[in-house]
C-alpha positions in Angstrom: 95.4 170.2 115.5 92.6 171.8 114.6 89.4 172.5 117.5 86.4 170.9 115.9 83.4 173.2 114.8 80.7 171.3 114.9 81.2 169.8 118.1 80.4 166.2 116.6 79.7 163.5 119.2 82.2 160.4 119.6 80.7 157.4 121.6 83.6 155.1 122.7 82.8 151.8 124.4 85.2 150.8 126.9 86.8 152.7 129.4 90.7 150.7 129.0 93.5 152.9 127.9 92.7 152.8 124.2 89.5 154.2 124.8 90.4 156.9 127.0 93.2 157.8 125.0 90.9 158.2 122.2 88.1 160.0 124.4 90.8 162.7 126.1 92.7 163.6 122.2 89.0 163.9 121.0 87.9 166.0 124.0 90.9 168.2 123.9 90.3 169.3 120.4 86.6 170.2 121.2 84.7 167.1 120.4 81.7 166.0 122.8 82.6 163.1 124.3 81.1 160.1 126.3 82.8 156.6 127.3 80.7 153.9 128.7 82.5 151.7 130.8 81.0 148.3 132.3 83.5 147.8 135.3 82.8 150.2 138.5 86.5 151.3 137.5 88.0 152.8 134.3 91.4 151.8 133.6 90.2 147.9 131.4 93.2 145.3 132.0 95.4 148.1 133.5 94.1 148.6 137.1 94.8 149.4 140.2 92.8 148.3 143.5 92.7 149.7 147.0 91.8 147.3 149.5 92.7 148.4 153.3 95.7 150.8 152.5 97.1 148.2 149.9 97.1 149.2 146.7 98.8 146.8 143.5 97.8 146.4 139.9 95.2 143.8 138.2 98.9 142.0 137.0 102.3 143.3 135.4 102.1 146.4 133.9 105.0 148.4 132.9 105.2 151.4 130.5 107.5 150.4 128.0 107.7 151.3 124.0 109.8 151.4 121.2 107.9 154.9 120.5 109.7 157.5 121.6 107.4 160.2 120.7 104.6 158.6 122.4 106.8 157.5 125.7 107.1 161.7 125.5 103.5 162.4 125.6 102.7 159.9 128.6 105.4 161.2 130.6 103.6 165.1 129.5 100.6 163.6 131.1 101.3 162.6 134.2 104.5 164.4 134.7 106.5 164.3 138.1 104.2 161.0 139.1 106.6 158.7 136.8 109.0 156.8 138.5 111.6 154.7 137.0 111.6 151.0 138.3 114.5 148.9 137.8 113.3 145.6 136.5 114.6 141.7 137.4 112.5 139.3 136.2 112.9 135.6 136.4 111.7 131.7 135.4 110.8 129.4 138.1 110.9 125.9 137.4 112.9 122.4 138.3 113.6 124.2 141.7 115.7 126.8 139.8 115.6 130.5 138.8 116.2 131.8 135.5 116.5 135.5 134.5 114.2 136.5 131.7 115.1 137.3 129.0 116.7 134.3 128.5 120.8 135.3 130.1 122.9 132.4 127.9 125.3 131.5 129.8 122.5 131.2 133.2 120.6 129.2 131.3 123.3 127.0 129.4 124.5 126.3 133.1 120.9 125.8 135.2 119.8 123.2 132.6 123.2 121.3 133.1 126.6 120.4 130.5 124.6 117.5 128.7 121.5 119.9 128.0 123.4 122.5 127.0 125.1 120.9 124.4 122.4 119.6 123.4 120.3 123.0 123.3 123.2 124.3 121.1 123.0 121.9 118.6 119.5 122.0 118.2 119.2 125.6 118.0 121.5 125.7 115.3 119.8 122.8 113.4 116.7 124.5 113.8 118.1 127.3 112.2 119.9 125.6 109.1 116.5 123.7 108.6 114.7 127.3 107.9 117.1 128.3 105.7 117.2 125.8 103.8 114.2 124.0 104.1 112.1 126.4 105.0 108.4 125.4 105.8 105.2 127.9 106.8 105.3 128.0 110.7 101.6 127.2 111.6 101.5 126.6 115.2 103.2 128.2 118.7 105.2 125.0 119.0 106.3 125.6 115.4 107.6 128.9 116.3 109.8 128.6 119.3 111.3 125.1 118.1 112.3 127.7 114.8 113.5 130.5 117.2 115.4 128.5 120.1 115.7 124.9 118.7 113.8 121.9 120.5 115.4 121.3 123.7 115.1 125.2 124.8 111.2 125.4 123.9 110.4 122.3 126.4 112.9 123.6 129.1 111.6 127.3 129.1 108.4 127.7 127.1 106.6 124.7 126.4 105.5 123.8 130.0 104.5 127.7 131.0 102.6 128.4 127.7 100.4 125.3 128.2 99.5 126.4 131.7 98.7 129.8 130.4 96.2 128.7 127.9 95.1 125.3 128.9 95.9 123.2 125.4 99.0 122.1 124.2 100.9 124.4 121.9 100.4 123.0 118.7 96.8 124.0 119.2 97.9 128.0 119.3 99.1 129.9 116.1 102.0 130.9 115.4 101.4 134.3 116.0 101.0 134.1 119.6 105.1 134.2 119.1 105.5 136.7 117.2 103.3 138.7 119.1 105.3 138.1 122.4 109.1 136.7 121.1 109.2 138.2 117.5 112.6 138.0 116.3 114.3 137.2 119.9 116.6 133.9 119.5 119.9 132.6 120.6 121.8 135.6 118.2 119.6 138.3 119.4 120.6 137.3 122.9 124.6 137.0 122.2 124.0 140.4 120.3 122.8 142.3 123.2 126.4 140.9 125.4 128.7 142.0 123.0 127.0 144.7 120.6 125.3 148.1 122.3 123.8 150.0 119.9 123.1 154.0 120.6 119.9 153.5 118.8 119.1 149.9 121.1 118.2 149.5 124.3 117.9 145.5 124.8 115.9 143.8 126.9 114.6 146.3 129.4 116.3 146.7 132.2 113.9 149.4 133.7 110.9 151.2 133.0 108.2 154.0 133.8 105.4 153.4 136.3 102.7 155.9 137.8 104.6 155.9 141.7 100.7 155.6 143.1 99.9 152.0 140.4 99.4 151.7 137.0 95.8 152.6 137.2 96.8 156.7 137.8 97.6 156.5 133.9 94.0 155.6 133.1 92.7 157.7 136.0 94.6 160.3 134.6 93.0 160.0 131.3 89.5 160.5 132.9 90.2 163.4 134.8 91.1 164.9 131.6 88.7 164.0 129.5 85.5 165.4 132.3 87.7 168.5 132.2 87.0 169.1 129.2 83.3 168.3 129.4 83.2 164.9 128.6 81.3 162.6 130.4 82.1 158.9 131.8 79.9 156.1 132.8 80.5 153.3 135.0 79.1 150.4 136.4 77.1 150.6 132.7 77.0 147.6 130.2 76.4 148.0 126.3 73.5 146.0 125.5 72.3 146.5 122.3 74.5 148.9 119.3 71.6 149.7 116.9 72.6 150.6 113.2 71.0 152.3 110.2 72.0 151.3 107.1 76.2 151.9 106.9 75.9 153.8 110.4 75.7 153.3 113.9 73.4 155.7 115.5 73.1 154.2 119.3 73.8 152.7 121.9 71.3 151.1 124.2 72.9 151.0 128.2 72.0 150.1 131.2 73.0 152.0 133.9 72.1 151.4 137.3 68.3 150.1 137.6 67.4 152.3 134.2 68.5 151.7 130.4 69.2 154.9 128.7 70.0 155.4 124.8 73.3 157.5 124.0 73.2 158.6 120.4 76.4 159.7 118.6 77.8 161.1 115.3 81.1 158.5 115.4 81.6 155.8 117.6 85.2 153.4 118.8 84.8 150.5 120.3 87.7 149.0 122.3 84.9 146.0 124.3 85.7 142.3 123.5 85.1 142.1 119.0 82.8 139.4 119.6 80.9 141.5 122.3 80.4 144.2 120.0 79.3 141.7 116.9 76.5 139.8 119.2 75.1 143.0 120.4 74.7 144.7 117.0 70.9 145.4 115.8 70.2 144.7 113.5 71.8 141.2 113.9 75.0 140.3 112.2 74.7 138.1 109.2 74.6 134.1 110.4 78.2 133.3 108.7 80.2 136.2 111.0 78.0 135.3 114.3 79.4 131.7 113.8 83.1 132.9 113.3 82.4 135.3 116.3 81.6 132.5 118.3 85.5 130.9 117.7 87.0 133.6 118.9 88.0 132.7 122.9 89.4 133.8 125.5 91.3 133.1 128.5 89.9 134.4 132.1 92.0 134.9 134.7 91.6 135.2 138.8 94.3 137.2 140.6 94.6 136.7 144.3 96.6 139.8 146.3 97.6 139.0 150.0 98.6 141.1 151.8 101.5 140.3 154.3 103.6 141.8 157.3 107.1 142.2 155.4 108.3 143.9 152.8 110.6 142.7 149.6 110.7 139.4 149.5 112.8 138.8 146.6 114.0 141.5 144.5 112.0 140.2 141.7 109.2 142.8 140.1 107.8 138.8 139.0 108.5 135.9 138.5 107.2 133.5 135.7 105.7 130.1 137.5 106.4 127.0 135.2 105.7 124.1 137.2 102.0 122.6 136.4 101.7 122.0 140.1 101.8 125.0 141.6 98.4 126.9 140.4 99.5 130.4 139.8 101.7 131.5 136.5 103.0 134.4 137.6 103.4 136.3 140.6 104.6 140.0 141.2 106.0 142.4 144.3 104.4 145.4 144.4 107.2 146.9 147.0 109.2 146.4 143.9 107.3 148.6 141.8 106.9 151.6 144.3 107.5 152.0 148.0 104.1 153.9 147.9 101.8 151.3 147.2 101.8 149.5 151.0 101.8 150.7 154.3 105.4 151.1 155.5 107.0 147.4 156.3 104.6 145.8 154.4 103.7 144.4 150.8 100.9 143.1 148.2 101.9 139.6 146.4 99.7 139.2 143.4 99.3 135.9 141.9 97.8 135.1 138.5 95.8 131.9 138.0 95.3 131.4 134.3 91.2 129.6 133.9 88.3 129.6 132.3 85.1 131.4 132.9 82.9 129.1 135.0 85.5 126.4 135.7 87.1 125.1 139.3 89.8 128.1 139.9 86.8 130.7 139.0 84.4 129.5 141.1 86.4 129.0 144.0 85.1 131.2 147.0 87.6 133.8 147.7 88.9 132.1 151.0 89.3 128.9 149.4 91.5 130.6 146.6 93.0 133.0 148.9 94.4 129.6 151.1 94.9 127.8 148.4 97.4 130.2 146.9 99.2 131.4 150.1 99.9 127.4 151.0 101.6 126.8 147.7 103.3 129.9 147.7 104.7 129.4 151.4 105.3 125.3 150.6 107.6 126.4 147.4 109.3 129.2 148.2 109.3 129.6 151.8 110.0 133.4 151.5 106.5 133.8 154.0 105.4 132.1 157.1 101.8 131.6 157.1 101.2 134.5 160.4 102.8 137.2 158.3 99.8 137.3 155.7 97.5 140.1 157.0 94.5 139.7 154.4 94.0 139.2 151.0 92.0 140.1 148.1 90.4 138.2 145.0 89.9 140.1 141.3 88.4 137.8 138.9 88.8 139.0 135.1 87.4 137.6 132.2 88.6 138.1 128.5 92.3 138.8 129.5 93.9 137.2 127.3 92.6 136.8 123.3 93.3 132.9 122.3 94.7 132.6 118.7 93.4 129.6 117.6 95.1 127.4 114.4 92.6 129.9 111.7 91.6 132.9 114.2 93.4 135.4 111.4 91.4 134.1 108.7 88.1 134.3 110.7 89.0 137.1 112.1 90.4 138.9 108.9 86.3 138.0 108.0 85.0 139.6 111.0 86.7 142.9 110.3 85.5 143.4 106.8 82.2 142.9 108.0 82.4 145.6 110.3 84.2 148.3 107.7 80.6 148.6 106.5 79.6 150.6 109.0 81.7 153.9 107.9 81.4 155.7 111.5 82.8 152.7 113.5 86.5 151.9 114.2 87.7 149.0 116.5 90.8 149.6 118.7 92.3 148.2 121.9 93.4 144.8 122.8 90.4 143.0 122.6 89.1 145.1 120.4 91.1 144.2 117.7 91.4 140.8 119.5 95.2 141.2 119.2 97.6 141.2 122.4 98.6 144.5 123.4 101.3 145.8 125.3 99.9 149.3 126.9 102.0 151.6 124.4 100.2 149.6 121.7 96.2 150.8 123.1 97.4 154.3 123.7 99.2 154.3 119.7 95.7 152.4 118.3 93.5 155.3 120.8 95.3 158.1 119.3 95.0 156.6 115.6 91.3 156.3 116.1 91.0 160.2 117.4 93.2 161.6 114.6 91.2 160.1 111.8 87.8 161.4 113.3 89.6 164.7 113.8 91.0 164.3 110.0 87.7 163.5 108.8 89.5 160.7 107.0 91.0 157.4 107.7 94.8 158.3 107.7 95.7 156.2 110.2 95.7 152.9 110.0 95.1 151.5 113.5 95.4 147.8 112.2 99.7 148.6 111.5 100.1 148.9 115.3 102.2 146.1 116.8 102.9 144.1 113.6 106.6 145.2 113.8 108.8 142.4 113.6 111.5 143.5 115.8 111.6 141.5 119.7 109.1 143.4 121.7 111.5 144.2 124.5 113.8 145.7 122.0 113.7 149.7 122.3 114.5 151.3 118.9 113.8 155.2 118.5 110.8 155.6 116.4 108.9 159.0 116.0 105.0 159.3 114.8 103.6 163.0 114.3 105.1 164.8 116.9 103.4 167.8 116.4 99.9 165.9 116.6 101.5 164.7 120.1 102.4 167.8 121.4 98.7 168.8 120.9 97.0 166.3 122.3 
C-alpha cells in the first residue's frame, strides 16, 4: 500500500470500531487524521467500563467472522491479549433453559411430545408452502414462520423479539431476519449434527475476546492511530457538517466550553445516518429530512452489579423471554475473562431494551439498579440480595437501528442523496443504519480507507453483511490479504 504524498486530511465522525479502523489504515499509510468522537470514551457500541475494579462490556461482544483474513489482522493487532472464550448460550423462558442456537432434540423435548409434533409438522408445511407457493416475505413474523414453521416462532422468537423492539413483529421487516437468522432453519440445524465440513465451523462454540474487555480492541485502535500523529477528540459533538457544492469542507464541533471548525480533504461518517442528514448545511432537501425522520431506533439502559461470587452459571448470556421480567438479556463477565473482576467476584450486566425518554430510561439509577437485582434474585435465585456489592447504570441511545415495513426504500433514498457529495462515504452500524456484528464495522472501516487510499471507489462498503449464509456460520473467506498485511 502505497504512503500517501500529499498528506490529504480525512475527518471521520465517530470514534466506534468502523471509524477507527478507518482512521488507523489511513494513518498508517501517511494520511492526516482526526476522529471526533461525542462519548468521553472511544470504542461506540463496543465498550468497556471501569467502575471500582469491575470492568465488563456495554453488552455481548464477541469477535467472530466468517473472514478469515480479517480475523488475521485483528489478532496482528492486539496480539498475545486475545483469549479464546468458550461460549454456552441459552433461552430463558416457561421456567426452562434452551441452548441457543436452537439444539433439536433440547428443544423438541423442553416444549413437550404434543408441541413437538406439532412444531415438526409446521415446519415442514412452512416449507412446502414456499416452494410451491411462494409469496414475497414482508415482515419479521413472515420470516421466521418461513424459516422454523409457526409453532417454533411463538415458542422461541416471537415473545423475545417483541420485547426487544416494543411492537409486534409484523410491524419489523423482514430483514431484521436475515440480518440475524439468514439461512438458519430446522435443516441447517440437523446439518451441523451429522455433517462437519473442513471448510464449516457451525454455530460458534468459542470465540476471541481482548482478556482486559472488548473495549482494548477500540482502545487499541486509538493508540495507533495518535502514534501515527493522528489526533482524537472526545467528549466533542458534531454540530453542524457545512458543504460546498458536491463537497464537504467542515465540520463545526464543540468541544468542551468552545466550538472549533475542523476542515478536511475527505470525510467518513460512522454517527447515526439521520444525525449526519439533520446537521448538514446547507440543509437537506425537505423530501429526505422527512424520510430521515422514519428512521428509529431502539435505546437501551444496561445495569452492571456487581456481586461477592463468582460464576454463577456457566452461561457467557442468556436470552430473557418472559415479558415480565424487564431485562432481555443478561451476561457473566467471569465467563468472558477471569481478569475483568477482582478475584472471587463478578459483573452481571443486564440489558433493558426502551425508548429514549420513556419509564425504564428515566429511572434514577438506584431505582433501576433495585429494580433489576430483585427480579434477577426472585427468578433465578443464583444471588442473595447481601452478595451485590454495587452496581452501575450505562444508558445508550441508538443501539439498535429499527427496520420498519419500507425503511429500505426510504433509506435506499437517503443514500443517493448523500452520493452527491463525492468526498463523503457512510460506514458503521448506524451509519449505514444496518445491524452490524463487529467484523462487519472493521470490513466497512477498512473499505472506506482503501478507496481514499485508491483514490477511487473500489470497494463497495454497502456489499458488507448482505451474505446469505447463517451469521454464526464460519466459512473461510479471504479479501486482499496483502492490503491486510499492510495495514
Amino acid at each position: 500500500m502505497t504512503k500517501n504524498p500529499k498528506r490529504q486530511k480525512a475527518v471521520i465522525l465517530g470514534g466506534g470500531l468502523a471509524g477507527l479502523t478507518a482512521g488507523y489504515t489511513l494513518a498508517k499509510a501517511g494520511w492526516q487524521v482526526e476522529v471526533i468522537e461525542a462519548q468521553e470514551q472511544v470504542g461506540g457500541l463496543a465498550r468497556t467500563i471501569e467502575v471500582n475494579g469491575f470492568r465488563f462490556d456495554t453488552g455481548p461482544h464477541r469477535w467472530f467472522t466468517k473472514n478469515e483474513s480479517i480475523n488475521k489482522w485483528m489478532h496482528k493487532l492486539l496480539g498475545k491479549e486475545i483469549i479464546q472464550v468458550p461460549r454456552l448460550t441459552r433461552i430463558y423462558f416457561d421456567g426452562k433453559f434452551f441452548y441457543y442456537p436452537i439444539r433439536l432434540m433440547n428443544a423438541l423435548l423442553g416444549i413437550g411430545p404434543a408441541k413437538a409434533v406439532q412444531a415438526v409438522i409446521d415446519y415442514f408445511l412452512a416449507r412446502v408452502r414456499s416452494r410451491i407457493f411462494a409469496r414475497k416475505l414482508l415482515t419479521m413474523e413472515d420470516g421466521y414462520i418461513s424459516q422454523f414453521g409457526k409453532t417454533l416462532y411463538e415458542t422461541f422468537f416471537r415473545r423475545y423479539s417483541e420485547k426487544l423492539w416494543g411492537i409486534p413483529c409484523n410491524k419489523v421487516s423482514v430483514d431484521w431476519v436475515g440480518q440475524r437468522t439468514r439461512g438458519l432453519n430446522i435443516l441447517t440445524i440437523i446439518k451441523d449434527v451429522f455433517v462437519k465440513s473442513k471448510n464449516v465451523v457451525s454455530f460458534v462454540d468459542e470465540f476471541s475476546y481482548p482478556v482486559s474487555g472488548i473495549g482494548r480492541f477500540p482502545d487499541k485502535l486509538a493508540e495507533e492511530i495518535k502514534k501515527a500523529g493522528g489526533k482524537i477528540y472526545t467528549s466533542t459533538e458534531a454540530l453542524k457538517i457545512n458543504s460546498l457544492g458536491k463537497r464537504i469542507v467542515s465540520v463545526e464541533v464543540k468541544t468542551g466550553d468552545k466550538q472549533i471548525i475542523i476542515e478536511g480533504d475527505h470525510f467518513i461518517s460512522t454517527i447515526p445516518i439521520s444525525d449526519l442528514i439533520t446537521r448538514l448545511s446547507p440543509k437537506a432537501e425537505n423530501k429526505i429530512l422527512s424520510l430521515t425522520k422514519k428512521l428509529q431506533y431502539r435505546d437501551e439502559l444496561q445495569v452492571a452489579l456487581f456481586v461477592k461470587k463468582s460464576h454463577l452459571t456457566d452461561d457467557t448470556w442468556i436470552y430473557v423471554h418472559p415479558k415480565e421480567i424487564p431485562f432481555m438479556r443478561v451476561m457473566e463477565m467471569d465467563n468472558w475473562s477471569k481478569n475483568l473482576s477482582p478475584s472471587g467476584t463478578t459483573a452481571v450486566v443486564f440489558e433493558i431494551a426502551c425508548n429514549y425518554g420513556d419509564n425504564w430510561w428515566r429511572k434514577s439509577d438506584q431505582e433501576a439498579l433495585e429494580t433489576v437485582s430483585k427480579a434477577y434474585i426472585r427468578e433465578f435465585g443464583w444471588l442473595k440480595k447481601d452478595e451485590v456489592v454495587g452496581g452501575y447504570v450505562h444508558r445508550v441511545k441508538k443501539e439498535y437501528p429499527v427496520y420498519h415495513l419500507t425503511y429500505k426504500e426510504d433509506l435506499d433514498r437517503i443514500k443517493k442523496y448523500l452520493k452527491k457529495f463525492d468526498n463523503l462515504q457512510i460506514c458503521g452500524r448506524n451509519g449505514t443504519f444496518r445491524y452490524n456484528n463487529m467484523d462487519h464495522s472493521v470490513e466497512m472501516g477498512l473499505y472506506a480507507a482503501w478507496n481514499l487510499i485508491e483514490g477511487r471507489q473500489k470497494y463497495d462498503i454497502e456489499s458488507v453483511n448482505i451474505e446469505r449464509e447463517y451469521l454464526e456460520e464460519k466459512k473461510i473467506e479471504k479479501i486482499e490479504d496483502e492490503k491486510l498485511d499492510e495495514s
